[in-house]
C-alpha positions in Angstrom: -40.7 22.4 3.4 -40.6 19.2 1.7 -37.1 18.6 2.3 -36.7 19.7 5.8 -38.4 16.6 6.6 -36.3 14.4 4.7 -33.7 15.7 6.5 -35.6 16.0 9.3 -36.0 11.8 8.9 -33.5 10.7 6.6 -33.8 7.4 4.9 -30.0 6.8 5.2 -28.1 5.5 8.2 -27.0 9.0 10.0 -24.7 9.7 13.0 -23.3 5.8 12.2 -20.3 4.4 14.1 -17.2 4.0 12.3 -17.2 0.3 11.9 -20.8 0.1 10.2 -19.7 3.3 8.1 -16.7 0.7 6.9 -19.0 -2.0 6.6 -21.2 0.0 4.2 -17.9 1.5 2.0 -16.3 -1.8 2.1 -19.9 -3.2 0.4 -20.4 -0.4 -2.0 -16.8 -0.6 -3.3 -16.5 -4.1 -4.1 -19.9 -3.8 -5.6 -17.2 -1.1 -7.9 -14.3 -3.3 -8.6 -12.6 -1.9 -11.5 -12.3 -3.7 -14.7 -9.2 -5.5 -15.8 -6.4 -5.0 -18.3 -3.5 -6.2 -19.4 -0.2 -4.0 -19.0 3.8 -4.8 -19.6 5.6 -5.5 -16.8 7.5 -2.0 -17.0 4.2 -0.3 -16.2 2.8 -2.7 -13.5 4.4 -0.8 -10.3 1.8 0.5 -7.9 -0.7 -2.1 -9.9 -2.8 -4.7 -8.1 -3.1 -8.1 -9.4 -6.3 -9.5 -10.9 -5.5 -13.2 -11.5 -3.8 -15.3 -9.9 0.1 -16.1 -11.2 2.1 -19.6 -11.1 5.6 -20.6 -11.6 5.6 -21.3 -15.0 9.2 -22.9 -14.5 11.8 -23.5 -11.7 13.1 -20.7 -9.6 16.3 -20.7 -10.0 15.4 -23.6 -13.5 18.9 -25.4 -12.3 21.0 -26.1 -9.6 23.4 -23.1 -9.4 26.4 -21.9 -6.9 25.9 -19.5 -4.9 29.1 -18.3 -4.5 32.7 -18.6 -6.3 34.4 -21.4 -5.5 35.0 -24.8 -7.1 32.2 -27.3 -7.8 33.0 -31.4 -6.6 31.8 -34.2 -5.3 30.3 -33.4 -1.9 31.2 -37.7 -0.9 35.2 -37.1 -2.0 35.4 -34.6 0.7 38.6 -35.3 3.5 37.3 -36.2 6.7 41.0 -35.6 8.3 43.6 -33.5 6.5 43.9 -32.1 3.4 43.0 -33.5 0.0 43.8 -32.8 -3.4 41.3 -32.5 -6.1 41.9 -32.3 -9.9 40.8 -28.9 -11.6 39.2 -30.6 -15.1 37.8 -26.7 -16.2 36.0 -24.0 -15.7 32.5 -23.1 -15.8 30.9 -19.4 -15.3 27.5 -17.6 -15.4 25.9 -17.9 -18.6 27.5 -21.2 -19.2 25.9 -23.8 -22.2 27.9 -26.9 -21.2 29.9 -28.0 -18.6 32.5 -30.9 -17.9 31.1 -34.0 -15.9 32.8 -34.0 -12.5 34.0 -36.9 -11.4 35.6 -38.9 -8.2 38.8 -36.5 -7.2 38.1 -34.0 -10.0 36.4 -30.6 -9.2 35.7 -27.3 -11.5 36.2 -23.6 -10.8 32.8 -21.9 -10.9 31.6 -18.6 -10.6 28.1 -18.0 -8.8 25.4 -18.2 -10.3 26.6 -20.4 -12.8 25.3 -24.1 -13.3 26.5 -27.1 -11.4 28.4 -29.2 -13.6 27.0 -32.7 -13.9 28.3 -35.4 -11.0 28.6 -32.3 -8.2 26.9 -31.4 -5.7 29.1 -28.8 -3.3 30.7 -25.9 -4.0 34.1 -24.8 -1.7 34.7 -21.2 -1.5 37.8 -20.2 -3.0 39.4 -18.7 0.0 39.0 -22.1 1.7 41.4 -24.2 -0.6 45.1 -23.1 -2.1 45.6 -23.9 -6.0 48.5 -25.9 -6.8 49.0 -25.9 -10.4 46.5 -28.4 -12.0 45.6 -29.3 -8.1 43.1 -27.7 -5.7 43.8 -28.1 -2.0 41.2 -28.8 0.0 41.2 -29.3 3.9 38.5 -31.3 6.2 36.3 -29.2 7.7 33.7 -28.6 4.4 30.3 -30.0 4.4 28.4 -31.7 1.0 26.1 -29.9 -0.9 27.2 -26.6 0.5 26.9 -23.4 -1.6 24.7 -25.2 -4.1 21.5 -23.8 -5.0 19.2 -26.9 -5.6 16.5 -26.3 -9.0 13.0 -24.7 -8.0 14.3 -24.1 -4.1 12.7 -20.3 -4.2 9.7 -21.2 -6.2 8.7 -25.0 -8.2 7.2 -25.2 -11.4 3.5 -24.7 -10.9 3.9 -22.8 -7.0 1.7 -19.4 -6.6 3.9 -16.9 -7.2 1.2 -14.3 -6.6 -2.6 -14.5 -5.7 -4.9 -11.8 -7.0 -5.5 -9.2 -4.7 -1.3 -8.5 -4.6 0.1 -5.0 -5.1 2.8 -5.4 -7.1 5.9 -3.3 -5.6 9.5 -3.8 -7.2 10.1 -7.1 -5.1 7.1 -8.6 -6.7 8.1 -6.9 -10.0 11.5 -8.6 -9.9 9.7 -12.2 -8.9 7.5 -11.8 -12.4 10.4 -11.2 -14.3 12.5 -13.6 -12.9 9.8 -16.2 -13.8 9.6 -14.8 -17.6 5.8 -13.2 -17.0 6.4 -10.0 -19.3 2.7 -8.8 -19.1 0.2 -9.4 -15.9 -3.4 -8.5 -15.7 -4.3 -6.1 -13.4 -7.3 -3.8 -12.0 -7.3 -0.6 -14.2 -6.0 2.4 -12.1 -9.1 4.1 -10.5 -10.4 8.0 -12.1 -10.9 10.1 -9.1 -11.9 13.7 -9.6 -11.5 16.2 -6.7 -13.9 19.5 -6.1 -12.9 22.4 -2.9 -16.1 24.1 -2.3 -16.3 27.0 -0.7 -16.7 31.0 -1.4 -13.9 32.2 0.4 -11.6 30.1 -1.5 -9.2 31.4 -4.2 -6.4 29.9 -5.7 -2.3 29.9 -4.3 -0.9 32.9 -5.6 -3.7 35.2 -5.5 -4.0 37.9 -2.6 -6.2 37.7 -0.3 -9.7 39.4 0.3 -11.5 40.0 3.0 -12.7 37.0 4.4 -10.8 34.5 1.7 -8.1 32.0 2.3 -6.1 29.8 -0.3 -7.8 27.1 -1.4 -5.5 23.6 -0.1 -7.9 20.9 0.3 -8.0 19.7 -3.5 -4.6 19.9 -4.0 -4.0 17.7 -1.0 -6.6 15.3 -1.7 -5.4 14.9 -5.1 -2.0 14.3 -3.8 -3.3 11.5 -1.8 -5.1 10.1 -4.3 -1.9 10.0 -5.9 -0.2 8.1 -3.2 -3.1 5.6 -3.5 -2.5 4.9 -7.1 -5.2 6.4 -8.5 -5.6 8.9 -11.9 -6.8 12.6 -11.3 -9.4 13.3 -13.9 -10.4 16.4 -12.5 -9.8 18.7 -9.7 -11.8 21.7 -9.6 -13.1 25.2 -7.4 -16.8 25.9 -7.3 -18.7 28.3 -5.0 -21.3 27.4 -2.6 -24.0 27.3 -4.7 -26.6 24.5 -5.3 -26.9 24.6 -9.0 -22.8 25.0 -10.0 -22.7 22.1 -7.3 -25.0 19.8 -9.4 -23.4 20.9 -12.9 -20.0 20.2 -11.4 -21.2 16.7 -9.6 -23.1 15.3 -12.7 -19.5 16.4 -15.2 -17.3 14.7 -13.0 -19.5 11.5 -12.6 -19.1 11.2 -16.4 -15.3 10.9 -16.4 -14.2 9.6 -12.7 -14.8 6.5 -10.9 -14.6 8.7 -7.5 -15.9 11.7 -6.7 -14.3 13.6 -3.8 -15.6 16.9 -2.8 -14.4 18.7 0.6 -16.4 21.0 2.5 -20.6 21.8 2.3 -21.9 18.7 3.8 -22.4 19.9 7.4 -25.2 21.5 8.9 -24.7 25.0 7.7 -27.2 27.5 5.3 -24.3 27.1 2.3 -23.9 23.2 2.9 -25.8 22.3 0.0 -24.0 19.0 -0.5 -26.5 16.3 1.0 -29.5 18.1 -0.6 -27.5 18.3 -4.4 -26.5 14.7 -3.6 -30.3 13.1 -2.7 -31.6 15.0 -6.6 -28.9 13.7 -8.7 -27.9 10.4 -7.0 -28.2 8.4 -3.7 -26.5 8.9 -0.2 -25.3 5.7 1.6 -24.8 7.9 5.0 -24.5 10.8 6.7 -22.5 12.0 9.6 -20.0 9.5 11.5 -19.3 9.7 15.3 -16.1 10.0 14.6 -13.6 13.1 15.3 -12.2 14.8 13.2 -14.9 14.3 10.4 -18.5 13.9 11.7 -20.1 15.2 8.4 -18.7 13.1 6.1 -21.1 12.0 3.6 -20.9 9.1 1.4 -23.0 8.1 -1.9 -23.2 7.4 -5.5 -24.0 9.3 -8.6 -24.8 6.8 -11.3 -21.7 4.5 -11.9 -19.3 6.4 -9.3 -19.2 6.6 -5.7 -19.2 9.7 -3.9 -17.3 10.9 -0.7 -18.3 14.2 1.1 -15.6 15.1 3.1 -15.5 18.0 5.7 -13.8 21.7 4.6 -11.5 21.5 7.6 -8.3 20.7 6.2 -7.4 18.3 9.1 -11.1 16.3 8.8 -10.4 16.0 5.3 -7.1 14.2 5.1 -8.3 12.2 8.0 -11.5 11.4 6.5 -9.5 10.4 3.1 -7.4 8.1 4.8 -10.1 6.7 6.3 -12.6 5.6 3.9 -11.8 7.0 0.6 -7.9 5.1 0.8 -10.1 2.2 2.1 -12.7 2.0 -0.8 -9.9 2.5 -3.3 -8.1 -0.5 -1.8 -11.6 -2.9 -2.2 -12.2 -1.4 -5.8 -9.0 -2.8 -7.1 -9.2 -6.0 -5.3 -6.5 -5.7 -2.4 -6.8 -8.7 -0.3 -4.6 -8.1 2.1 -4.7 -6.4 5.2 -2.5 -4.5 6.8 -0.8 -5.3 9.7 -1.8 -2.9 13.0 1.1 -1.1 14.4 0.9 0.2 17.9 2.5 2.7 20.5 2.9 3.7 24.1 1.4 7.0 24.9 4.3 9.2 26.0 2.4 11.3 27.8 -1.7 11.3 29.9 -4.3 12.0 27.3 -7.7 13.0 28.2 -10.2 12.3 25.9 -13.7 14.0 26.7 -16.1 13.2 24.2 -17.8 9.9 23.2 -17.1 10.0 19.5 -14.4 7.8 18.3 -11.0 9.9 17.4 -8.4 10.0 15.4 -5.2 11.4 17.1 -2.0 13.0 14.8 1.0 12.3 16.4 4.8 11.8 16.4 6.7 8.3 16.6 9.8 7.5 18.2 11.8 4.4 18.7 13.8 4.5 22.4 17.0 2.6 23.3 14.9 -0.6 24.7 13.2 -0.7 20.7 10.0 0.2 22.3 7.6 2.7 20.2 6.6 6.0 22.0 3.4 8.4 20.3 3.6 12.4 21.1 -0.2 13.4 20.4 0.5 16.5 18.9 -0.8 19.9 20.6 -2.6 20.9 17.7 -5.5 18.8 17.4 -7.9 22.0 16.0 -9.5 20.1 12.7 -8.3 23.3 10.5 -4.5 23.2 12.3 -2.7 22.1 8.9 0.9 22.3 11.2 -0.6 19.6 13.4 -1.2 17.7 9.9 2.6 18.6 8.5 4.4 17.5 11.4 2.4 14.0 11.7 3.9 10.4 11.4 0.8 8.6 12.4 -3.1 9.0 13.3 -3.5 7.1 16.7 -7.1 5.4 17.1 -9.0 6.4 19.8 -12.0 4.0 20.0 -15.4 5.6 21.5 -16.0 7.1 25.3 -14.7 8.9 27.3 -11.6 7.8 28.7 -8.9 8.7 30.5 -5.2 7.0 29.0 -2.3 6.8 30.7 1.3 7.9 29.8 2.6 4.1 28.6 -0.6 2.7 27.8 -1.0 0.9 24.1 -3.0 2.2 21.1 -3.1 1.5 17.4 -2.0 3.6 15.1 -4.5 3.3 11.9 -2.5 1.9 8.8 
């Protein structure tokens, strides 16, 4: 049969290493980058940045205290003793105008309000005594203390924030802090997320012979949930090649992601590669990696395409992977994250050549040093072995034999 031999000799890199299966997800998703739009401020968390952003003004615009004290002359200061200043006014946060300080004089000021003209240093108040009109002040204080000079966090025209940056509250509060009510960002990807499967029925349905509860979609949607993206559809259909193709070609009309779990091994009801080479194009098949060997990757028309295995294990793994990684390229994320790593707590033996991904457990010890537990339940459809993971411990490929202390990273 005709398409025995194109499997037979695929025109698609098959049974790829995991860094060329990156290489060709990290090209096909920038090729994807998602449009722009402008949204308020309010509704930027979670965004990524599309252009870049500069200090339109000072941060802070004007020298302010940063604490409450009393604003002077940082050159009258006692070098010996105890001098007495004269207290001219007051001057607080919000402030319009302020009395020019002069030699001997000083003002009470609260932080963050403006230093008056002709200071430069603010005293703490717990550090003089007030003596009427009279403001102690002892030797001991240094000039230009407790002043915050104009522009010190960020001068007028400084990059506040290159495109690529996800904006998280900190970043948030630095846009609004510079007066930037709206920001352009990369539209929020569409993903839409299909189970395959007969045996699969819905939570809250008994169970038939042979049947399980269908989890993979709703976990895949969750993590595309995590990874900021919309859920345009998330959907059950049977293993069967013609429902596949109706369901494929509906969600490549809505979602800029297609992510369908199970049916793309090498099986009689893994229909999946064959469905994918009629209605669109396969960029590869089959990684040497473990868990998640079968994972397929294409495009239908304008949206990529991410076969991941029916294991439930493989397929979180697998989204983490690549589809969290292509999401990250599409909206323009130009950072990358730094590697963590551990000490093995205990020997692991690993006895296969594909590269691995192991779940484990973290923990900190008294010294601050960072101990992995591999967990016991490595089986690719062991959901407790997913539950009760902090990390995913990369495993490179071969055979090898690691020692209780020995280093590995722990994929971002």
């Amino acid at each position: 049969m005709n398409t025995n031999a194109r499997t037979a000799n695929p025109s698609y890199p098959t049974r790829i290493g995991l860094e060329q299966a990156l290489q060709i997800v990290a090209s096909r998703a920038t090729q994807h980058r998602l449009p722009i739009e402008t949204v308020p401020l309010a509704d930027a968390q979670g965004c990524v940045m599309a252009e870049d952003v500069r200090a339109p003004h000072p941060l802070p615009p004007f020298a302010n205290s940063a604490m409450d004290g009393f604003a002077l002359r940082g050159a009258d200061l006692p070098a010996h003793g105890e001098r007495a200043f004269t207290l001219i006014g007051d001057v607080f946060a919000g402030a319009e105008t302020a009395p020019e300080v002069g030699e001997g004089q000083c003002v009470r000021i609260t932080t963050g309000a403006p230093i008056p003209p002709g200071a430069d240093t603010v005293v703490i108040k717990e550090n003089v005594s007030v003596e009427g009109e009279h403001v102690m002040v002892k030797a001991g204080e240094k000039a230009r203390a407790n002043a915050r000079a104009a522009g010190e966090d960020y001068a007028e025209g400084d990059l506040a924030f290159a495109s690529g940056t996800p904006l998280g509250a900190a970043q948030l509060a630095v846009l609004a802090a510079l007066g930037v009510d709206r920001v352009a960002v990369r539209r929020a990807p569409r993903i839409a997320v299909i189970a395959t499967g007969n045996e699969l029925v819905p939570p809250g349905q008994p169970l038939g012979f042979g049947q399980i509860h269908e989890s993979n979609a709703l976990m895949l949607a969750a993590l595309a949930r995590e990874s900021g993206a919309l859920i345009v559809a998330q959907d059950r259909v049977r293993d069967d090649p013609d429902a596949l193709r109706v369901a494929m070609l509906d969600a490549a009309a809505d979602a800029d992601v297609i992510i369908t779990s199970g049916g793309v091994s090498a099986g009689e009801a893994d229909h999946l590669p064959v469905v994918l080479r009629g209605i669109g194009e396969i960029h590869f098949h089959k990684v040497r990696l473990k868990p998640g060997m079968p994972t397929l990757f294409g495009q239908i028309g304008a949206s990529l395409y991410f076969g991941l295995p029916g294991n439930p294990v493989a397929a979180a793994v697998t989204y983490r992977v690549f589809v969290a990684f292509a999401l990250r390229a599409m909206v323009g994320v130009t950072s990358v994250p730094k590697p963590r790593r551990a000490r093995l707590d205990a020997p692991l033996h690993k006895r296969h050549a594909r590269a691995e991904f192991a779940r484990c457990s973290l923990h900190v010890d008294d010294e601050g040093v960072q101990w992995a537990s591999v967990h016991a339940k490595q089986g690719s459809g062991m959901l407790r072995g997913l539950a009760e993971t902090d990390a995913l411990a990369f495993l490179p490929e071969g055979e090898k034999e690691y020692r209780r202390g020995e280093v590995v990273t722990l994929w971002p």
